[in-house]
C-alpha positions, 0 to 999 in steps of 0.5 A: 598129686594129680592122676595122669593121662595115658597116652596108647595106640593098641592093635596096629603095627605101630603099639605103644603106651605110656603115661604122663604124670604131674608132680609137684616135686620129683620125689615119685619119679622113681615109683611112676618108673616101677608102674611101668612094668617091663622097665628093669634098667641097669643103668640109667643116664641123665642127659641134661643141658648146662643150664638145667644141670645146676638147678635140677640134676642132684634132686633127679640123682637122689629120686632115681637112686630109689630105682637101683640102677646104676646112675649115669649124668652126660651134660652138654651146653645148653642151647639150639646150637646143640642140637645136631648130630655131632652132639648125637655122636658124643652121647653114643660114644659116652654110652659105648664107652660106659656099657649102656645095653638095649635093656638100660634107659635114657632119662631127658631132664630139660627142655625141648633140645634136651628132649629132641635130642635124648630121644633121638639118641635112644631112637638109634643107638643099639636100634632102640633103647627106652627112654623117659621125658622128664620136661623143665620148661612149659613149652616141652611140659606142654608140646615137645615130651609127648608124642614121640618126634625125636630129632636134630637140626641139620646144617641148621635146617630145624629137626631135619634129621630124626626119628619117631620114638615113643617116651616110655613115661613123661613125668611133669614136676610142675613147680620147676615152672615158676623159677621159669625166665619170661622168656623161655615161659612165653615161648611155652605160652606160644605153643599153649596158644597154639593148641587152642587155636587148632582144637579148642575154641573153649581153652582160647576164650579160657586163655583170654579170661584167665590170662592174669592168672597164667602170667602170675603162673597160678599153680592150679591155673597152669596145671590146667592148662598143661593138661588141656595141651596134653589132652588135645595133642595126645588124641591127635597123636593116637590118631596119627602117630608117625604124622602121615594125616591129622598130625599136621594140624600140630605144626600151625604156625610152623611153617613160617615159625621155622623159616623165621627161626632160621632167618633169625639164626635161632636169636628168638625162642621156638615158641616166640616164632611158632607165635609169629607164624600163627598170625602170618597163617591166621592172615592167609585164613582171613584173607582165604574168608575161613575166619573173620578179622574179629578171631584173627584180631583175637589172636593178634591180641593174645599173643601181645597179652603173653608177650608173645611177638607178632611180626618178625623184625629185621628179616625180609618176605624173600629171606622167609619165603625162600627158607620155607620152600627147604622146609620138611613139610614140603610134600610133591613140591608144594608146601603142606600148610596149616590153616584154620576154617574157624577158631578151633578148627585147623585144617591141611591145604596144600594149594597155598600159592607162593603169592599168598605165601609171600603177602602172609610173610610180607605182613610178618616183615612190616612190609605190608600192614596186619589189616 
């Protein structure tokens, strides 16, 4: 057992506190849920996904029957297609119909959907009902259970509607990662990534150097990892918990990942298009002469070692930019982009000009070259 982080914001008028912890099994998700002392849930419900519920509903059953509370499992089918509002209606009926009160919890066991989802439903249902994140892919370990956003697509415009709900306890059972499919495991290396390159230009060169070993998904070596990203998104969540400031530097890459998500009809993974649009927004930072073509040759590359994607195929500059202007970070009519004035240093600008949005997104098409 590695000792957990806690993640708090105290004395504001927005206060929560609550603690991730990494496991290498399920088997103390029950006593993590005691130490969380005005936890005292009569009923618990396990939302998962179709995919997640075969592997790993029966060995969370047996951990939170420790709790003795009455336990609830509401599956739904896996995939971003999902996560929308009607799905949302068919938990609140299921909790209606079985009794949940505002003092029973929510349990997330899954993935970023999952997590989205559940939390959104625990942020409206009864006006709030606790939750827990319980995370099984490394881009929700790593990114998407930790900070509170809570959310559902919305005529397939991504996380549209939603809400900000703190987790009460995240709890991390790091060995569901190494049975991960490549695909799901380098969308979670696309946020990993990510967070390197807005904070930490010592976790990026960390990144480069142990690459083998993250890809042979060495357990001690992803442990560290998971807890760099957690480490840097938690500071920038205290500081900034309902996203007013600093909290943007977490959506580099977004921008543009987003747009080509929905381009692309959901057919490549959240992280595979976060990968994409970093390069489109470290081109536009080249260009603007924040970071020389050596850092934005750096990231190139490394997302090429992760397997990671660096141009978005069969999707135009019009059909990206076009997309993007419906995007929720749009502030007074004008884009409120992420950029990098250095590795490791991401900052907000809001003069980014629909020229240079669509030169970026023409790189990302193939329509004009990297260089």
């Amino acid at each position: 057992m590695e000792e957990g982080i806690t993640i708090e914001r105290e004395n504001t008028g927005l206060a929560f506190s609550y603690r991730i912890e990494w496991e290498h099994d399920f088997s103390r998700l029950a006593a993590c849920l005691h130490e969380v002392g005005d936890l005292h849930p009569v009923r618990i419900c396990i939302v998962t996904d179709s995919n997640v519920a075969p592997l790993y509903l029966e060995d969370v059953k047996e951990a939170l029957a420790d709790t003795g509370a009455e336990l609830f499992t509401w599956i739904f089918p896996a995939g971003e297609k999902s996560k929308n509002l009607a799905t949302v209606e068919e938990l609140f009926r299921f909790l209606i119909t079985n009794h949940f009160q505002r003092t029973d919890l929510l349990a997330a066991l899954g993935g970023g959907v999952t997590g989205d989802l559940t939390g959104f439903t625990a942020a409206a249902y009864l006006r709030g009902i606790d939750f827990i994140q319980i995370p099984t892919t490394l881009l929700a370990q790593v990114d998407s259970s930790v900070g509170g956003k809570t959310g559902v697509d919305f005529d397939a415009y991504k996380n549209m509607v939603g809400a900000f709900h703190q987790p009460r306890l995240v709890y991390m059972n790091t060995s569901v990662l190494a049975t991960l499919p490549d695909d799901q495991f380098a969308s979670g290396m696309g946020e990993v990534i990510k967070s390197a390159e807005i904070r930490s230009e010592y976790f990026f060169r960390k990144l480069e150097k142990k690459a083998s070993l993250i890809i042979a998904r060495d357990p001690d070596m992803l442990s560290y990892v998971i807890r760099e990203c957690c480490e840097i998104k938690g500071a920038v969540v205290e500081d900034d918990p309902n996203d007013r400031g600093v909290r943007a530097i977490l959506n580099f890459g977004h921008t543009l990942g987003h747009a080509i998500e929905k381009c692309k009809n959901f057919e490549l993974l959240h992280g595979q298009c976060v990968a994409i649009g970093t390069i489109g927004a470290a081109w536009l930072s080249m260009k603007r002469g924040l970071i020389t073509e050596s850092v934005y040759q750096r990231m190139i590359n490394i997302n090429r070692k992760f397997d990671l994607p660096v141009s978005a195929e069969g999707v135009t500059a019009e059909q990206i930019v076009r997309t993007a202007h419906s995007d929720k970070k749009m502030e007074n009519g004008k884009l409120k982009f992420i950029l990098l004035d250095g590795l490791g240093n991401a900052i907000i600008d809001n003069t980014v000009s629909e020229e240079e949005l669509t030169d970026a997104a023409r790189v990302l098409t193939g329509e004009e070259s990297h260089a």
